[in-house]
LUMFILUM-523570 format. One record per residue: x, y, z of N, C-alpha, C in turn; residue in one letter. Coordinates in steps of 0.05 Angstrom, whole numbers, plus 5000, padded with zeros to 4 digits. Layout:
% LUMFILUM-523570
XYZXYZXYZA;...
//
This chain:
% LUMFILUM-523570
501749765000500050005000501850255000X;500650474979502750714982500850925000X;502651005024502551155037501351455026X;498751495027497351875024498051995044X;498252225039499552505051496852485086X;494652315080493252375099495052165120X;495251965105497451725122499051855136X;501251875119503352105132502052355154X;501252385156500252545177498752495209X;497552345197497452055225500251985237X;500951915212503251795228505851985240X;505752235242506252415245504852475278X;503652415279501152545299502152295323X;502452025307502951765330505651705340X;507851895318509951805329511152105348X;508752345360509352555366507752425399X;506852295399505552155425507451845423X;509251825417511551525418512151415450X;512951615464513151625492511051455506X;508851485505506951415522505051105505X;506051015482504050935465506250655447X;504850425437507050315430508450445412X;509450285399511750375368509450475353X;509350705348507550775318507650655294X;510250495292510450385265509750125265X;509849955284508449745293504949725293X;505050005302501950005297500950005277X;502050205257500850295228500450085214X;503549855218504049675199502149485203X;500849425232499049185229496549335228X;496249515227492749725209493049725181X;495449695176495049685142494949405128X;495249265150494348945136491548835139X;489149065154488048895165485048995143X;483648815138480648825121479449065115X;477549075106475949445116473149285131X;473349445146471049445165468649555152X;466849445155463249575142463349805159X;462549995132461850335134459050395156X;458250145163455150145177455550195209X;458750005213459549945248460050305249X;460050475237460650775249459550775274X;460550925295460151075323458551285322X;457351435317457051695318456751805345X;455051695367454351845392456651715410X;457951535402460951415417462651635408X;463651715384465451975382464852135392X;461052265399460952435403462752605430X;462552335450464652305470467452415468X;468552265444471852405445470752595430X;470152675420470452975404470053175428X;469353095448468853315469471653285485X;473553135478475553125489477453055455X;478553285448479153205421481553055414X;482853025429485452915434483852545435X;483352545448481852245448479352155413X;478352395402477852285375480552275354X;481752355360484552385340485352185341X;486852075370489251865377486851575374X;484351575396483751415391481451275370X;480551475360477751445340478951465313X;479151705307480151785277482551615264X;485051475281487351285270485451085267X;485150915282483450675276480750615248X;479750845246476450815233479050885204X;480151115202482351235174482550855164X;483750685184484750515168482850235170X;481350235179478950125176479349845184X;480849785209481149485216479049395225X;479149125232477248985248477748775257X;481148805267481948585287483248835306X;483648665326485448855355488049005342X;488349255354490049385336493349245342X;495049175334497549065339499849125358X;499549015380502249095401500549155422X;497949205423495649455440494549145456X;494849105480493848985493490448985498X;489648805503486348845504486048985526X;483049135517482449395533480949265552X;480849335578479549345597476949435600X;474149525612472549635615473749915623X;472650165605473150445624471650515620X;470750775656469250955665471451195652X;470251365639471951565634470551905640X;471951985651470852285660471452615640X;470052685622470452875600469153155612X;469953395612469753585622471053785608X;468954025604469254245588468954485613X;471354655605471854905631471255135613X;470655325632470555615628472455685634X;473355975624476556205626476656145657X;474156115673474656125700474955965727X;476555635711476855455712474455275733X;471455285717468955335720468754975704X;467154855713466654625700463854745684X;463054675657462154815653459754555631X;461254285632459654105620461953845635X;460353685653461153455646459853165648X;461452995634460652785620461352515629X;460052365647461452035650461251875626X;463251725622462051545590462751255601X;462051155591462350825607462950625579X;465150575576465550415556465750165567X;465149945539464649635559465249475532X;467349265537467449075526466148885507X;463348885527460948685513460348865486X;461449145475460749255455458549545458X;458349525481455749795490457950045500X;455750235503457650475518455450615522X;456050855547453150925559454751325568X;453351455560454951705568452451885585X;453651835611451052125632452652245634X;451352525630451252855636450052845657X;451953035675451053095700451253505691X;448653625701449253855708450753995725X;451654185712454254385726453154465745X;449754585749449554685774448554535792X;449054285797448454005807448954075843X;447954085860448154125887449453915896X;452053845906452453575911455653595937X;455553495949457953455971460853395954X;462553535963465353595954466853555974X;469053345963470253225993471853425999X;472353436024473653626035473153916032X;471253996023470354206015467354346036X;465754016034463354026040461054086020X;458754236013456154215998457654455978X;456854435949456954615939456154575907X;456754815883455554735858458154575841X;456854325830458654095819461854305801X;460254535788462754605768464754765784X;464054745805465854935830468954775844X;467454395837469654265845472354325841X;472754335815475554325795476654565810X;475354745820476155145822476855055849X;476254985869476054905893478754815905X;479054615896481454405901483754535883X;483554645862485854825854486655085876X;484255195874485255475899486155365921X;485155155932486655065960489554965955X;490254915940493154795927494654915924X;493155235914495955425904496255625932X;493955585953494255645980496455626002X;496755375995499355165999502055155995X;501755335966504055445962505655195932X;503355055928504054865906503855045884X;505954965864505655155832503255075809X;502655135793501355155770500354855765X;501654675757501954505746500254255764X;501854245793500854065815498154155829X;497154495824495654575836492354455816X;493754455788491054385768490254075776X;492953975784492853595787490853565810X;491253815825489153825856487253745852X;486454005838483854095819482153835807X;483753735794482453475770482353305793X;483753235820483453045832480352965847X;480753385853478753345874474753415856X;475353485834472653405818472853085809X;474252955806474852615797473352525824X;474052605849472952535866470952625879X;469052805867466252945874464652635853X;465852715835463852505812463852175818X;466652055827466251895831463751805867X;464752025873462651935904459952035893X;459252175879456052215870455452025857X;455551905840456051685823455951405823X;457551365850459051045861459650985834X;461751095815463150955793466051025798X;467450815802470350825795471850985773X;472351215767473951385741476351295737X;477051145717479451035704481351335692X;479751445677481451655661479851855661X;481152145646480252385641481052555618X;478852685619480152855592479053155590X;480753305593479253625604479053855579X;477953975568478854105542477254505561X;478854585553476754985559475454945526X;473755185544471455275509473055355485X;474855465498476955575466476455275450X;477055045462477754795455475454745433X;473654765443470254735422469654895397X;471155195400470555305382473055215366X;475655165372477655125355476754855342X;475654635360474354455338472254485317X;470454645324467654745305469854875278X;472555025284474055155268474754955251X;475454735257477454445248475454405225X;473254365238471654205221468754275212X;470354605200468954795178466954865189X;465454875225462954865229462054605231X;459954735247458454515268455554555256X;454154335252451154355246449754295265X;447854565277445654405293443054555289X;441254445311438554485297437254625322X;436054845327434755005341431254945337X;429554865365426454905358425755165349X;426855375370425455625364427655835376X;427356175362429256305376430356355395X;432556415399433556445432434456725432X;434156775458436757055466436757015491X;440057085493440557095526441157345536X;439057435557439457635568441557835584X;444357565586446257635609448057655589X;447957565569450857555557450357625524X;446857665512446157805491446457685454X;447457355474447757195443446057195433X;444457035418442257075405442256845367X;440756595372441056405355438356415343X;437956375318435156395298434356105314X;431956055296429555875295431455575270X;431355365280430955285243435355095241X;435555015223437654925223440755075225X;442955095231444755255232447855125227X;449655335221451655235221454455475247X;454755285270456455465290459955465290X;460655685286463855735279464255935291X;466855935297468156105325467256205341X;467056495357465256545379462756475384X;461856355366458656285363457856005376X;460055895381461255575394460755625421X;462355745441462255755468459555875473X;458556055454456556235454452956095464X;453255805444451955665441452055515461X;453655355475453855215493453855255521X;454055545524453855595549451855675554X;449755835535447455995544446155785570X;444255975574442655805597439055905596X;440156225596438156435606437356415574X;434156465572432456455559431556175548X;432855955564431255775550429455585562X;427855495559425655355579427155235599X;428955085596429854935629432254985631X;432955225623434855375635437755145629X;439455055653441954955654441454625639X;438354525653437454225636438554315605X;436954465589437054455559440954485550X;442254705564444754685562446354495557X;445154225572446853935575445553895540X;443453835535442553825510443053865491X;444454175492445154325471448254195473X;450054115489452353945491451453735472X;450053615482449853275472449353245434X;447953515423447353495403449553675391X;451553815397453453915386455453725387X;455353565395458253315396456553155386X;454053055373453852905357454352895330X;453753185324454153285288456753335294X;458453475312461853425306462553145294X;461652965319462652705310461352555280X;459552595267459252585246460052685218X;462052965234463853105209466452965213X;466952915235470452685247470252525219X;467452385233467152075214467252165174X;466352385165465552395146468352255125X;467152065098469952015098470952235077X;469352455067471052685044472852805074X;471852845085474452985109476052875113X;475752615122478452445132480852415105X;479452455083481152385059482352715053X;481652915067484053245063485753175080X;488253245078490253225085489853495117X;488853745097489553965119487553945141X;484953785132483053735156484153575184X;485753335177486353195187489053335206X;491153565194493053635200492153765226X;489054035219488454115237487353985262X;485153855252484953655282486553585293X;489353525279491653355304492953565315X;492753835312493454005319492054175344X;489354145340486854235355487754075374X;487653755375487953535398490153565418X;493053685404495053795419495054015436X;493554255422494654485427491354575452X;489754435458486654445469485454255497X;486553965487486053835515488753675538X;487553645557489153495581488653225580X;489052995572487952785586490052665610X;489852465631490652335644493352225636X;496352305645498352095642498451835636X;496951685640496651405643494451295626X;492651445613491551345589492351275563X;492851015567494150805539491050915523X;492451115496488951185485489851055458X;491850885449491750675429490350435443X;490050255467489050145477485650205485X;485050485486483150525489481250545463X;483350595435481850545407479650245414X;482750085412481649845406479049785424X;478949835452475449765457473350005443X;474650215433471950305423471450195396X;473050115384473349895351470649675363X;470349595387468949415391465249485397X;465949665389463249895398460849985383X;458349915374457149985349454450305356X;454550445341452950645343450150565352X;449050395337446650345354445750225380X;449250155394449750015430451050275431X;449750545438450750645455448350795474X;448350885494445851055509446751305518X;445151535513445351755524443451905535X;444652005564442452165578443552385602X;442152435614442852615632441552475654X;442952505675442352435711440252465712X;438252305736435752465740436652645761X;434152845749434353135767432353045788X;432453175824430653025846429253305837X;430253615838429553835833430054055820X;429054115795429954255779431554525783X;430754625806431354905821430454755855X;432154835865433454765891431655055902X;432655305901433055545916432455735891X;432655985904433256255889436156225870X;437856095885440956025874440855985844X;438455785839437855635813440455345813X;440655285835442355095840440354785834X;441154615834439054325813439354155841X;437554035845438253755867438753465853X;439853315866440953065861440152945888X;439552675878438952445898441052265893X;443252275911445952115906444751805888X;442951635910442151355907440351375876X;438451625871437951545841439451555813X;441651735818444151735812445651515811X;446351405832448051175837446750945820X;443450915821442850685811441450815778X;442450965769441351075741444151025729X;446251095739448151085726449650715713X;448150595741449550295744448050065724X;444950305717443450115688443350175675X;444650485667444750575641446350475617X;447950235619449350085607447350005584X;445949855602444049625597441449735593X;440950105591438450225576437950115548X;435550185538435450185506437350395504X;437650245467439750565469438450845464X;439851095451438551335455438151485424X;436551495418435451565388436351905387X;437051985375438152365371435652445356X;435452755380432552865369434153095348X;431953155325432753225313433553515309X;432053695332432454005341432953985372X;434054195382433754205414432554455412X;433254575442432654845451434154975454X;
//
């Protein structure tokens, strides 16, 4: 097989992550021997996952599907089950969307959204709003007199451990991206398509999205995803407007006229570098291979149940740890989740 400039650039991208990952050339070489996989097994609401962590659709989605295997990728030990924890920040190191995804072996995968303004106990902290964790455990760190670097590790520790005790799920890995991160992807990949019921405007911050189908590129990205104010359920619809903007990303990842431009592909591996954090210890060639095992129509998506939509004046949300705990432990094993075709 002769190597395309899109090849070369993967492989560019695998041997710039060599350190942490097997031999890149080991890998490539046994992806280029291997069958093509049916155009049908596509992921779409499984990418939609890494695309919210873009570093994880690059390394682990986009190498694999480009070369279209359908045996275990070569040298990559079999994947384990992972709980994986994905999280989008504000400038003001604000959790601002996050995401449990539960990948599984048997071929399913299940992704709950928990809301940011989620009322919920913070260890060592005590009661407070979920996107406050990450901010929390960093300020106490750099209190301490720890630098930059160890004070964010605080940070990621001590929201890893808000979610896992709300939850009762074990978090294997993570993957953190800021909003810049979203719009530089919507940038990657020429715009983002989504679909609005009816107009919006937000009164605090004066965005303002038509009625009807759309296409979202640069400021118009964070713009979109963060609103809250003016829309029927306020911070609920927000998670929504998440879930359906990482579904049409991940359906431009997958498209195959994109994957076959060279400069599309250059930028994404560039977006994936220069945008998210994941976990030291995430083998995410190892983590391809279980999502290779994964089919679009075994995946489920939803959001936590809410106990109370509005708590207070705060506009803070209630959570019932135990319906939580046991929503999250069958959401494996839900039907899966059909994509509506407008939000709010």
């Amino acid at each position: 097989m002769t190597p395309d400039r899109t090849d070369q650039l993967v492989r560019a991208a695998l041997a710039a992550e060599a350190a942490r990952r097997p031999d890149p050339r080991t890998v490539l070489a046994g992806l280029e021997r291997r069958r093509a996989e049916p155009r049908h097994n596509r992921t779409p609401i499984l990418i939609a996952a890494a695309a919210a962590v873009v570093v994880v659709a690059v390394a682990a989605v986009l190498v694999p599907r480009m070369f279209q295997r359908s045996e275990p990728v070569v040298g990559t030990p079999p994947a384990p089950d992972q709980n994986v924890l994905l999280v989008g920040f504000d400038d003001h190191d604000y959790a601002d969307s996050i995401v449990l995804g539960q990948f599984r072996r048997n071929g399913t995968a299940a992704l709950a959204s928990i809301p940011r303004d989620s009322w919920v106990d913070i260890p060592g902290f005590g009661e407070g709003r979920l996107s406050g964790a990450y901010a929390s455990g960093k300020q106490a760190a750099l209190q301490q007199g720890l630098d930059e670097k160890a004070a964010a590790e605080a940070g990621t520790r001590t929201l890893v451990d808000t979610v896992q005790q709300l939850t009762g799920t074990h978090i294997d890995h993570y993957g953190l991206v800021g909003l810049p991160g979203f719009a530089d992807l919507a940038t990657a990949l020429q715009g983002v398509p989504v679909c609005l019921r009816a107009a919006t405007h937000d009164t605090v911050t004066g965005a303002s999205f038509p009625a009807g189908p759309q296409v979202l590129t640069g400021p118009s990205v964070p713009a979109f995803l963060r609103q809250r104010h003016g829309l029927p359920n306020g911070d609920l619809d927000r998670v929504v407007r998440l879930q359906a903007f990482l579904r049409a990303a991940a359906e431009k990842v997958l498209d195959g006229n994109m994957l076959a431009d060279p400069r599309f592909v250059n930028s994404l591996v560039q977006t994936a570098r220069d945008a998210v954090r994941v976990d030291p210890g995430w083998d995410l060639l190892s983590f391809a291979a279980l999502l290779g095992e994964i089919r679009g129509d075994d995946v489920r998506l939803a959001t936590v149940p809410i106990a109370e939509p509005e708590r207070d004046r705060t506009g803070t949300i209630g959570l019932e740890p135990d319906q939580v705990r046991t929503f999250v432990a069958d959401l494996p094993a839900a039907p899966p989740t059909a994509p509506e075709e407008c939000v709010n």
